[in-house]
PASEBA-1860 file (N, C-alpha, C; in nm, 3 decimals):
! residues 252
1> XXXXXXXX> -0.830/1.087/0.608/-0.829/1.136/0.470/-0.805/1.023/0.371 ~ -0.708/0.950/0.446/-0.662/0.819/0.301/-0.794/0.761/0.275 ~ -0.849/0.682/0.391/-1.005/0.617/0.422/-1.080/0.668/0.342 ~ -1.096/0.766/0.323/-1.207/0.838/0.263/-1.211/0.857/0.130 ~ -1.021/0.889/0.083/-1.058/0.870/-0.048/-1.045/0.717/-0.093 ~ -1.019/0.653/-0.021/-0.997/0.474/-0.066/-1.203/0.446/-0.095 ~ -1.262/0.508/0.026/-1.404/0.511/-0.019/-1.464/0.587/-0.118 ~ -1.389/0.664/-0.179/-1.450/0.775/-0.305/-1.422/0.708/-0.433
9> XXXXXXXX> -1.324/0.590/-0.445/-1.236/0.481/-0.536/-1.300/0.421/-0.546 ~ -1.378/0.367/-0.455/-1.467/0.241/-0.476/-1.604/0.250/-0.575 ~ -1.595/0.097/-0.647/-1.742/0.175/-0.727/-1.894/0.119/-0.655 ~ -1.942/0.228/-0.672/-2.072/0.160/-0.593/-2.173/0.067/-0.597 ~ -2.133/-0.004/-0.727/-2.165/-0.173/-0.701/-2.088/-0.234/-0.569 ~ -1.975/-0.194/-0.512/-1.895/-0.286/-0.404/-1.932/-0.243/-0.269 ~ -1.985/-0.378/-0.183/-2.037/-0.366/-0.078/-1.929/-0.452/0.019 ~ -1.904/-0.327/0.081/-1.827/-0.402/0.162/-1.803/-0.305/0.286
17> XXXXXXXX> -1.850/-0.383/0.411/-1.889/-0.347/0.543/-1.717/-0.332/0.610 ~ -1.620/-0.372/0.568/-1.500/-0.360/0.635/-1.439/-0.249/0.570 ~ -1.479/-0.130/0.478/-1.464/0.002/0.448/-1.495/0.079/0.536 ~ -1.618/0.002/0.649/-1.656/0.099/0.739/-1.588/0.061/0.893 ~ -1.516/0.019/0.937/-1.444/-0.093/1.045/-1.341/-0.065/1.047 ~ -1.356/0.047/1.122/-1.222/0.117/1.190/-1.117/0.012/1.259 ~ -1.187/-0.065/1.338/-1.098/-0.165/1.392/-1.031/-0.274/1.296 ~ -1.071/-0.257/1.207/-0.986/-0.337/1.104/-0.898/-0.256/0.980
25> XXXXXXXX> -0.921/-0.117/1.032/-0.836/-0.039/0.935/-0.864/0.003/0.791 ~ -1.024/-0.027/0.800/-1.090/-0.006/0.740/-1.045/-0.083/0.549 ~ -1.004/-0.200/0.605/-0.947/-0.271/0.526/-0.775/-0.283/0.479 ~ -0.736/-0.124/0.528/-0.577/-0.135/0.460/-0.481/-0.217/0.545 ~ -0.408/-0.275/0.462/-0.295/-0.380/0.523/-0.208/-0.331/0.582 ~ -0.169/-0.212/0.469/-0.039/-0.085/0.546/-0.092/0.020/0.506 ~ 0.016/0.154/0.483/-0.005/0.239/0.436/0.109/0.306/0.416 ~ 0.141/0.426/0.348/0.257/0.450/0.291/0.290/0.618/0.340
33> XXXXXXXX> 0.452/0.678/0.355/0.489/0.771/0.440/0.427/0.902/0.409 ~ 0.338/0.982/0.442/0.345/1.112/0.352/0.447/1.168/0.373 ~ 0.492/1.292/0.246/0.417/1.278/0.110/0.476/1.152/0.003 ~ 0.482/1.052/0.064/0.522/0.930/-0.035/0.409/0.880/-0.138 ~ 0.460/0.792/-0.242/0.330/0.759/-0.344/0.386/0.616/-0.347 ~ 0.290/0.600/-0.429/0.220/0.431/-0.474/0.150/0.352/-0.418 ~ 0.149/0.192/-0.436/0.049/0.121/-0.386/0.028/0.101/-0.305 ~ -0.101/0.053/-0.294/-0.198/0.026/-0.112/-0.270/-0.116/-0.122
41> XXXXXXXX> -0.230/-0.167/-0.024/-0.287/-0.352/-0.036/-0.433/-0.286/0.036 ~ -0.524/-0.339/0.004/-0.699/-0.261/0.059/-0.740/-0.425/0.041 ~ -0.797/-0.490/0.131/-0.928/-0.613/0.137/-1.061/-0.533/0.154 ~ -1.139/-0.634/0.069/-1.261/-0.572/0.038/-1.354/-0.694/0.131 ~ -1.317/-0.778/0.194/-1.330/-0.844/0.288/-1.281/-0.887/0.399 ~ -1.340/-0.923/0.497/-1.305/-1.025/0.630/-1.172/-1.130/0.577 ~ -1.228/-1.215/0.508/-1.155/-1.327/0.427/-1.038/-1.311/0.393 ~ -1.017/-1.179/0.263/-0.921/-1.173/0.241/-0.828/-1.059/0.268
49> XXXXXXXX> -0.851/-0.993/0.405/-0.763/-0.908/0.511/-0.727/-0.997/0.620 ~ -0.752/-1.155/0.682/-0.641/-1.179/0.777/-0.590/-1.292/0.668 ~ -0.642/-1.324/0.543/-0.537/-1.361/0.435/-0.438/-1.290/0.449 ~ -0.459/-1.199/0.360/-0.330/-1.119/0.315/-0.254/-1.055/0.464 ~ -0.333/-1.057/0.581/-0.218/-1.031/0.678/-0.139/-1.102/0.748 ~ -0.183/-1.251/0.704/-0.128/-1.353/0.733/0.008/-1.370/0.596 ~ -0.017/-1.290/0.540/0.077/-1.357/0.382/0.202/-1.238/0.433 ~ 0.153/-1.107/0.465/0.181/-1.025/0.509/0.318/-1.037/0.617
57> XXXXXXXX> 0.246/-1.065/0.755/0.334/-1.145/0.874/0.425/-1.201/0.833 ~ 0.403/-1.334/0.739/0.486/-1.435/0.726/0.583/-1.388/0.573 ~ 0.597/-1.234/0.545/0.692/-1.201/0.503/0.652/-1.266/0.312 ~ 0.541/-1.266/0.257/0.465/-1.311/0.151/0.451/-1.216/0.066 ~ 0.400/-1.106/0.151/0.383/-0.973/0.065/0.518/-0.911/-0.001 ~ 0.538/-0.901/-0.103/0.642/-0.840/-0.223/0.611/-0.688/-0.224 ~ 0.708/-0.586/-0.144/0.671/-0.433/-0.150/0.840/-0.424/-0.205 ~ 0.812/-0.319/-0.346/0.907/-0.266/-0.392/0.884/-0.179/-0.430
65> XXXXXXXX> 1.033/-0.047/-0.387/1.033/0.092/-0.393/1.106/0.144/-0.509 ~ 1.133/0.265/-0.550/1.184/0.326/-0.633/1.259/0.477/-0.544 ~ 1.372/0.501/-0.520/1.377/0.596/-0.405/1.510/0.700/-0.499 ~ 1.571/0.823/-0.483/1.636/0.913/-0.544/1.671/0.963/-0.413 ~ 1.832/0.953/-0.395/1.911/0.982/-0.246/2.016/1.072/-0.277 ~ 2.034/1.120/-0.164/2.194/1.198/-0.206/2.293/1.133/-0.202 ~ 2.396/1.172/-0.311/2.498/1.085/-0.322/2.520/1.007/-0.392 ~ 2.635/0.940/-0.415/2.663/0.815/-0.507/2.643/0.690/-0.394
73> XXXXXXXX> 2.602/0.612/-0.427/2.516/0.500/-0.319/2.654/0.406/-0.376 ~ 2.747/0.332/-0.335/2.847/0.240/-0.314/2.750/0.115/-0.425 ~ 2.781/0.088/-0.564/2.698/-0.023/-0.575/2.712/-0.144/-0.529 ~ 2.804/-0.203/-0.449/2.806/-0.306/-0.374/2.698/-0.312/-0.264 ~ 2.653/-0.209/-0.208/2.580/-0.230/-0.134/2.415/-0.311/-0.169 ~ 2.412/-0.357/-0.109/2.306/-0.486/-0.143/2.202/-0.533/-0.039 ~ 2.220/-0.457/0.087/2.127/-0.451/0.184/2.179/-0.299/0.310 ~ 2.068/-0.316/0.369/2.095/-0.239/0.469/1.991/-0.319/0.632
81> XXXXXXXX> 2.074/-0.349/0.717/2.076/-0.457/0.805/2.079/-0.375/0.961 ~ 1.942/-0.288/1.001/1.979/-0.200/1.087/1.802/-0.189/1.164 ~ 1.856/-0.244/1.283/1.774/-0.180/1.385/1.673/-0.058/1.407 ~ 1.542/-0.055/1.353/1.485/0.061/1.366/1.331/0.099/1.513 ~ 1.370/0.205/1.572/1.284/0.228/1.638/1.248/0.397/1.663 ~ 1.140/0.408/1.768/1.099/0.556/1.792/1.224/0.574/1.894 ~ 1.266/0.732/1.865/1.364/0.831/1.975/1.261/0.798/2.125 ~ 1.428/0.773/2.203/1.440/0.748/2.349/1.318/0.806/2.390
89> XXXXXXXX> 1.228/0.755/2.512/1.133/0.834/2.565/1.044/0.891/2.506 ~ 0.998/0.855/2.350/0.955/0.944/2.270/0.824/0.844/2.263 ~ 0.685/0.832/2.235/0.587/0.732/2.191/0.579/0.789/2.052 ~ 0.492/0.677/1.985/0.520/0.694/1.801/0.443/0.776/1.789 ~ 0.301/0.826/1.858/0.236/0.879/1.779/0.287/1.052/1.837 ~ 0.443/1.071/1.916/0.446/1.223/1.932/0.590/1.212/1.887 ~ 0.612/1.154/1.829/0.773/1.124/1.834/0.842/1.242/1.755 ~ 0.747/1.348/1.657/0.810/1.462/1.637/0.858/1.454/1.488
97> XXXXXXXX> 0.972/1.600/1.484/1.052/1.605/1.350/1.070/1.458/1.279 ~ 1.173/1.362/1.376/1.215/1.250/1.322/1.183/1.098/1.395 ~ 1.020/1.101/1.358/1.027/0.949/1.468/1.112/0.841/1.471 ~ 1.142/0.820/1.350/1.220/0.684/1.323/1.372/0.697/1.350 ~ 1.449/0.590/1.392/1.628/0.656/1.385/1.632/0.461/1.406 ~ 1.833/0.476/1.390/1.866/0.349/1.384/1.900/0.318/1.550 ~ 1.877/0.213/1.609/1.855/0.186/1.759/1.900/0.049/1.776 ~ 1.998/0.017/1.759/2.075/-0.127/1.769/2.011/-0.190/1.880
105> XXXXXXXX> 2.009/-0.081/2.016/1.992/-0.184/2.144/1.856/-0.202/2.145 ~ 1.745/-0.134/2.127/1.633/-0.171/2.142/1.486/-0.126/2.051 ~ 1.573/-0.121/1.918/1.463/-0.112/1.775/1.482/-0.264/1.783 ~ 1.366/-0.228/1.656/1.316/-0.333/1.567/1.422/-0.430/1.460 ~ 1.394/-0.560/1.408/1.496/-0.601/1.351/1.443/-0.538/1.225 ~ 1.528/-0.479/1.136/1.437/-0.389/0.998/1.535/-0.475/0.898 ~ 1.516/-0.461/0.770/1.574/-0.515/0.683/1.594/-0.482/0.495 ~ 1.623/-0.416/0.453/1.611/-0.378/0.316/1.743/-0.373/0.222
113> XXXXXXXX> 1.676/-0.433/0.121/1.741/-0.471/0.016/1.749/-0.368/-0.084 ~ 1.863/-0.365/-0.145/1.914/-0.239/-0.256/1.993/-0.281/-0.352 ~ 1.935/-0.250/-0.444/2.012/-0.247/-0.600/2.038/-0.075/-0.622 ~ 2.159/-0.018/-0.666/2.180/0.071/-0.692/2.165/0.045/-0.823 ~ 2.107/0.131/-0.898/2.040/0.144/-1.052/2.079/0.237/-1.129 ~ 2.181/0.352/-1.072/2.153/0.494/-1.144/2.300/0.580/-1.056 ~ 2.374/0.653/-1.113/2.424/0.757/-1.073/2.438/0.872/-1.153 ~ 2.380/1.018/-1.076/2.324/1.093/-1.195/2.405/1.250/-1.088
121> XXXXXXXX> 2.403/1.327/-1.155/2.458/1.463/-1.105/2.344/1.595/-1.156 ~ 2.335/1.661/-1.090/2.229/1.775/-1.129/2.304/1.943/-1.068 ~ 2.304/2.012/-1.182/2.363/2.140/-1.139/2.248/2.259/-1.076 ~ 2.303/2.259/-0.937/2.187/2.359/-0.849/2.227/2.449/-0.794 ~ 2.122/2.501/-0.681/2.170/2.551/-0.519/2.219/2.421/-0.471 ~ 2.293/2.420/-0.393/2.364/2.378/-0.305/2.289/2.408/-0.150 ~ 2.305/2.289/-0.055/2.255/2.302/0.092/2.276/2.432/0.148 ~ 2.403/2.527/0.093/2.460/2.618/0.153/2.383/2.734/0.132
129> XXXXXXXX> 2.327/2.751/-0.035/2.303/2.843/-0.099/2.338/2.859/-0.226 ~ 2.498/2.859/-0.227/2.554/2.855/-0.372/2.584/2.732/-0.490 ~ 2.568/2.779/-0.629/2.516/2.654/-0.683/2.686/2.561/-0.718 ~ 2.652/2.440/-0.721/2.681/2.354/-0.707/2.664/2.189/-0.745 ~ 2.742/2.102/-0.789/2.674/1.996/-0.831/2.673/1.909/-0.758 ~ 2.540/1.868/-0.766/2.486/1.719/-0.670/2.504/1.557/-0.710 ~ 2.549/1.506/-0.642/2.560/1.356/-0.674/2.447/1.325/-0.626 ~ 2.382/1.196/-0.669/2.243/1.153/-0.653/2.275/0.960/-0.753
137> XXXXXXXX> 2.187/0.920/-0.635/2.133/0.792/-0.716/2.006/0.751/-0.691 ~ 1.980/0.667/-0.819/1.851/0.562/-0.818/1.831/0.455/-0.795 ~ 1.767/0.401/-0.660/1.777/0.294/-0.595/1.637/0.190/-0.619 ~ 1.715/0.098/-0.642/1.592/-0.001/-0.598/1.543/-0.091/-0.522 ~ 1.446/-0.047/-0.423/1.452/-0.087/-0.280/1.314/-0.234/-0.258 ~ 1.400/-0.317/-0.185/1.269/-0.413/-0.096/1.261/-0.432/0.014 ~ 1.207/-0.425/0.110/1.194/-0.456/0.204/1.144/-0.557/0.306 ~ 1.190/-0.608/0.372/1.173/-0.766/0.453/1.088/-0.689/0.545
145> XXXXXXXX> 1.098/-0.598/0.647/1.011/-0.579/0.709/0.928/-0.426/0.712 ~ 0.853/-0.433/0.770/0.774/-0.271/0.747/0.802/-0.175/0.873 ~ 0.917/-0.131/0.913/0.920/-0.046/0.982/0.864/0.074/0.945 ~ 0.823/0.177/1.053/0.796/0.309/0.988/0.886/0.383/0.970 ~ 0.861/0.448/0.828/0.999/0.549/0.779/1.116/0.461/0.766 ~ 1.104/0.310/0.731/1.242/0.204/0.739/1.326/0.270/0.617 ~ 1.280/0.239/0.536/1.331/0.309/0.388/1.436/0.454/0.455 ~ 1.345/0.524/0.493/1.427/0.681/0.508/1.481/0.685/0.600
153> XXXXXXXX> 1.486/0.590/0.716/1.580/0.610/0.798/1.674/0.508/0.780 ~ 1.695/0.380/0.712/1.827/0.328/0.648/1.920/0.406/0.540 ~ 1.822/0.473/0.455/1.904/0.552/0.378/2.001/0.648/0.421 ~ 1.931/0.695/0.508/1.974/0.826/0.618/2.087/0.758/0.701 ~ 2.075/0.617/0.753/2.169/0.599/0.834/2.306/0.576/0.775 ~ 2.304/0.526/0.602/2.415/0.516/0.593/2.454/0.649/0.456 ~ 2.428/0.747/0.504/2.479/0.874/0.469/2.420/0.894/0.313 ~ 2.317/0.862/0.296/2.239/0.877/0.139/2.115/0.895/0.199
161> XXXXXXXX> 2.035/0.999/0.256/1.924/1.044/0.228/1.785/1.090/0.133 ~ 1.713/1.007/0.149/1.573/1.064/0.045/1.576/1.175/-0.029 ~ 1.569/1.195/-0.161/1.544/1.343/-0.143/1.444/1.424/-0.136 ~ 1.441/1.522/-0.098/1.329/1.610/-0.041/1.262/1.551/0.060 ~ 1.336/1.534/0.143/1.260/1.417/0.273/1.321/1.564/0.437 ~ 1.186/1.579/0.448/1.218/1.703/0.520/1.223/1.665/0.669 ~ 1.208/1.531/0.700/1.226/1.429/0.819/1.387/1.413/0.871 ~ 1.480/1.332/0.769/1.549/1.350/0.789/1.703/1.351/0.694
169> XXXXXXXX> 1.671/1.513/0.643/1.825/1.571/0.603/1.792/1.705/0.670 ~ 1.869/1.743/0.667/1.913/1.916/0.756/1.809/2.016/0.658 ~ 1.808/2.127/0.701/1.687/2.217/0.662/1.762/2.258/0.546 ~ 1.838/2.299/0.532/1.881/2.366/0.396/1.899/2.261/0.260 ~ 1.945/2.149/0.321/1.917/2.046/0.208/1.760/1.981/0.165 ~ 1.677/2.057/0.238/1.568/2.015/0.200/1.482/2.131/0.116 ~ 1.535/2.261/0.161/1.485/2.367/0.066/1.557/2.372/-0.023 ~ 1.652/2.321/-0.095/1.768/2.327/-0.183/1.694/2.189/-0.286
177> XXXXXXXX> 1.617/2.096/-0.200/1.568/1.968/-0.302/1.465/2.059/-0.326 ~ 1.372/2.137/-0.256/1.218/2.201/-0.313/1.217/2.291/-0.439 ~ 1.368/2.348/-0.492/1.377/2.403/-0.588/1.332/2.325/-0.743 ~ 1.362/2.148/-0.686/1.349/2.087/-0.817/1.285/1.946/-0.819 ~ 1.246/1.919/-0.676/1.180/1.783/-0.680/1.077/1.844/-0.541 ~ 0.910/1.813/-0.567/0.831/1.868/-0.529/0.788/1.764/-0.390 ~ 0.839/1.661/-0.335/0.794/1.626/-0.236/0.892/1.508/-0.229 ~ 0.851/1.425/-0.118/0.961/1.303/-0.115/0.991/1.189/-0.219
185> XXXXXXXX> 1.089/1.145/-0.288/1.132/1.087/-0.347/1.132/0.933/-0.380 ~ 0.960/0.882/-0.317/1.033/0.749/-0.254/0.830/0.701/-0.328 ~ 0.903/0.613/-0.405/0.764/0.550/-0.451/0.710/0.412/-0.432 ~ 0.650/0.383/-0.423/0.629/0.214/-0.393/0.544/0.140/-0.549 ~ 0.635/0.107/-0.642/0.589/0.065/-0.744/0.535/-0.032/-0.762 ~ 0.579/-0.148/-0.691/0.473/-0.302/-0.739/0.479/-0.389/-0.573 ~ 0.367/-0.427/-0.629/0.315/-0.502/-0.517/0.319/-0.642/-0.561 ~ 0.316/-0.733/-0.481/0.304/-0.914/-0.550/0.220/-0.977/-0.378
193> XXXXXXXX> 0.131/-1.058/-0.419/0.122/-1.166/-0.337/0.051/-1.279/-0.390 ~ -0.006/-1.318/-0.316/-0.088/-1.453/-0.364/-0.294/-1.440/-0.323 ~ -0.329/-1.464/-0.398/-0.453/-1.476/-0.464/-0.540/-1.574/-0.361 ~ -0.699/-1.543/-0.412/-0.756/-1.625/-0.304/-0.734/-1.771/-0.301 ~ -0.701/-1.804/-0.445/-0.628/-1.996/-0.458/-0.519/-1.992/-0.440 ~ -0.449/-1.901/-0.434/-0.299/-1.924/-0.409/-0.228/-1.892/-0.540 ~ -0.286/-1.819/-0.613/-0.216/-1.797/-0.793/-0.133/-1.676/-0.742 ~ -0.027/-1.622/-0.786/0.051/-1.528/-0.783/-0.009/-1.451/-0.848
201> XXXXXXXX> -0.021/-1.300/-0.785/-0.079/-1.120/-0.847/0.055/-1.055/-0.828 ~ 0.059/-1.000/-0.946/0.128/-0.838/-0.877/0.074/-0.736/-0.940 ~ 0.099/-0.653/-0.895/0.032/-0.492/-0.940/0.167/-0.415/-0.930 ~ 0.191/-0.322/-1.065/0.255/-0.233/-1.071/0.215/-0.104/-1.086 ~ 0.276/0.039/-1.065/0.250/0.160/-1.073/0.354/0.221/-1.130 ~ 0.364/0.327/-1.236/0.466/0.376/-1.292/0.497/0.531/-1.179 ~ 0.593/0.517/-1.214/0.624/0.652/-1.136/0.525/0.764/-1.206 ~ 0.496/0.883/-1.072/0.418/0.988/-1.090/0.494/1.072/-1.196
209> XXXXXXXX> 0.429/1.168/-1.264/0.452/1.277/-1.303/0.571/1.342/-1.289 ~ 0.510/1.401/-1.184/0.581/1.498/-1.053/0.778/1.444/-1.054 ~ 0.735/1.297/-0.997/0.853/1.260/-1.020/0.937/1.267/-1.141 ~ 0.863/1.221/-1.236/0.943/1.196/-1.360/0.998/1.321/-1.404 ~ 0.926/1.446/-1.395/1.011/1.569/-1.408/1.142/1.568/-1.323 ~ 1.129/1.568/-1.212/1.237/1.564/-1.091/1.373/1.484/-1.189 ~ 1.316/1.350/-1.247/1.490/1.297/-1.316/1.504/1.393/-1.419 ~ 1.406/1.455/-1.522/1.437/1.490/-1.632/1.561/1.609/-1.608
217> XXXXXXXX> 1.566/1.619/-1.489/1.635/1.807/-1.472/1.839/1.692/-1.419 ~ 1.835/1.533/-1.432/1.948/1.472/-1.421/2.047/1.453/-1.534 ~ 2.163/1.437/-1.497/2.230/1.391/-1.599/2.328/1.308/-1.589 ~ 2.279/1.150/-1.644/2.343/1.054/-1.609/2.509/1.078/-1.576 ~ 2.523/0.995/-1.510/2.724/0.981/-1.491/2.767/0.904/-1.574 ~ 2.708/0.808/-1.619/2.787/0.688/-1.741/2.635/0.639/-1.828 ~ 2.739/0.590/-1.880/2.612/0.529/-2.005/2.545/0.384/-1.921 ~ 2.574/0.349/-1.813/2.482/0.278/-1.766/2.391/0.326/-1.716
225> XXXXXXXX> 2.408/0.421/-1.631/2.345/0.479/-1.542/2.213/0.569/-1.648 ~ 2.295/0.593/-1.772/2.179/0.630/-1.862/2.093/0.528/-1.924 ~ 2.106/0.429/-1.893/1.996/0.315/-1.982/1.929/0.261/-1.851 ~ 1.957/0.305/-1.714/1.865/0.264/-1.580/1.771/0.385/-1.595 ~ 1.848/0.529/-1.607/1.734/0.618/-1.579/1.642/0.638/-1.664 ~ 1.683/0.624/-1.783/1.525/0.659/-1.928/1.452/0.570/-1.943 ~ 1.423/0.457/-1.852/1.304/0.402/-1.877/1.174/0.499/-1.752 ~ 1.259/0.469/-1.660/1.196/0.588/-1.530/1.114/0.740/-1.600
233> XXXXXXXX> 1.225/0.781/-1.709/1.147/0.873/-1.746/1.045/0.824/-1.845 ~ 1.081/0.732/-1.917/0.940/0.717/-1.972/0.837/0.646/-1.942 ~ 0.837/0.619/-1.818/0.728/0.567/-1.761/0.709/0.416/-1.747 ~ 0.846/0.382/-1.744/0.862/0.199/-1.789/0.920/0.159/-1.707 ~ 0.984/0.205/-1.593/1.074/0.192/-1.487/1.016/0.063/-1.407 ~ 0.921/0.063/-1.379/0.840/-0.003/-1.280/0.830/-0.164/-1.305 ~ 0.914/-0.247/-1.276/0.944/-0.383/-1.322/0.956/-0.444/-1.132 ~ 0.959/-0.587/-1.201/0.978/-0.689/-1.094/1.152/-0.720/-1.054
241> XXXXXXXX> 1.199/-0.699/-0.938/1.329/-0.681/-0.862/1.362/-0.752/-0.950 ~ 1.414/-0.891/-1.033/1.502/-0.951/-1.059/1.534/-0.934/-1.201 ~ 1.406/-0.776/-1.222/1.519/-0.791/-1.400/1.589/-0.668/-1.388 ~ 1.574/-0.562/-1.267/1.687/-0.457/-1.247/1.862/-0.498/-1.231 ~ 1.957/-0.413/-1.260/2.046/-0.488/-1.274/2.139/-0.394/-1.212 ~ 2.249/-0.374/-1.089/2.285/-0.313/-1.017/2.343/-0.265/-1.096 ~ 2.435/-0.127/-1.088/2.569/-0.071/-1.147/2.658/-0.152/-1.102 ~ 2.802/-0.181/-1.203/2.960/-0.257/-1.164/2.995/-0.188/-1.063
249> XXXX> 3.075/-0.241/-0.985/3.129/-0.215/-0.891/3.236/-0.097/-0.926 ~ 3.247/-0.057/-1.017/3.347/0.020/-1.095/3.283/0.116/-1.127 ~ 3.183/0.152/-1.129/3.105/0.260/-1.182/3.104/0.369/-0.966 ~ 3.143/0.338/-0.895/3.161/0.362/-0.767/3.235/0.483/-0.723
END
């Protein structure tokens, strides 16, 4: 389905035989979790797909997320440094409810970086049923390596889950997020690498719609946390990691 619409995108001046080359993935570099959003690295050539998977490999490619978790996220936290692989006995492509989990002895080395950006509270249902107020933050995520589901299963491992991530939080906390945020929480806003001379690109994406309703129904915890979230809502959120600026350690 992605393939196909990545071929419905294309304009038909562009000829390019590795759209059709399954064995090369029909150009994509990665691809992103459903129902997750944002960008997709796509080569429209031979040339510049074991480029960019070479830029890729060697840790070149710049992927940064935008993610909304349960909880107040500790703003000290500044990485998450955890082993990811498929459940015991499980192969990836049956691995089920929750393929991904944290696996010290024999995952993957995974790696992601976090700026906490936001602490916001929203009055709801509750996991239980009855309403209740939710702690929640806005994270800003990078990642060193591309595990699958790395993002949602670091979040998950250290007790701040995606929201509306029906993988992995418990069932009632996930029909309790469907009341007010319509799918998973986790966007991939800008991309960066390097060019066929070597010039630096990046590409940004503003958060969806969809999403941006999802904050409007928040209400900041401090006046920092209110000057991280209203650019998000207005569609301005989407910047390069080093001009986001964590919450004080006091805001915790």
């Amino acid at each position: 389905l992605l393939s196909s619409f990545l071929l419905s995108m294309a304009p038909s001046s562009v000829v390019a035989p590795i759209f059709e080359d399954r064995l090369h993935r029909r150009g994509m570099l990665h691809r992103l979790d459903v129902p997750s959003s944002g960008l997709l690295l796509v080569a429209k050539t031979y040339e510049a797909y074991y480029d960019l998977l070479l830029q890729l490999s060697s840790g070149l490619v710049v992927r940064d997320y935008a993610a909304l978790v349960h909880g107040w996220v500790e703003p000290e936290l500044a990485e998450i440094s955890a082993r990811v692989g498929s459940p015991h006995g499980v192969s990836r492509e049956s691995a089920g409810h929750r393929p991904g989990q944290v696996d010290e002895k024999s995952g993957k080395h995974s790696l992601t970086r976090v700026k906490v950006l936001a602490h916001a509270v929203r009055q709801g249902r509750g996991g239980g049923g009855g309403e209740q107020e939710q702690r929640l933050s806005l994270l800003a995520l990078r990642i060193s390596t591309g595990r699958r589901h790395q993002i949602r299963v670091h979040t998950s491992s250290v007790g701040h889950p995606v929201v509306c991530d029906g993988k992995y939080t418990d069932t009632n906390t996930f029909l309790s997020d469907l009341d007010w945020c319509p799918r998973n929480f986790l966007h991939r806003h800008r991309l960066a690498f390097q060019g066929a001379s070597g010039e630096p690109l990046e590409v940004v994406a503003p958060l969806p719609e969809d999403l941006v309703q999802a904050l409007e129904g928040l209400e900041a915890a401090d006046e920092v946390s209110a000057a991280a979230l209203d650019p998000w809502r207005a569609g301005a959120g989407a910047c390069d990691w080093g001009t986001y600026t964590a919450l004080p350690e006091s805001s915790a």
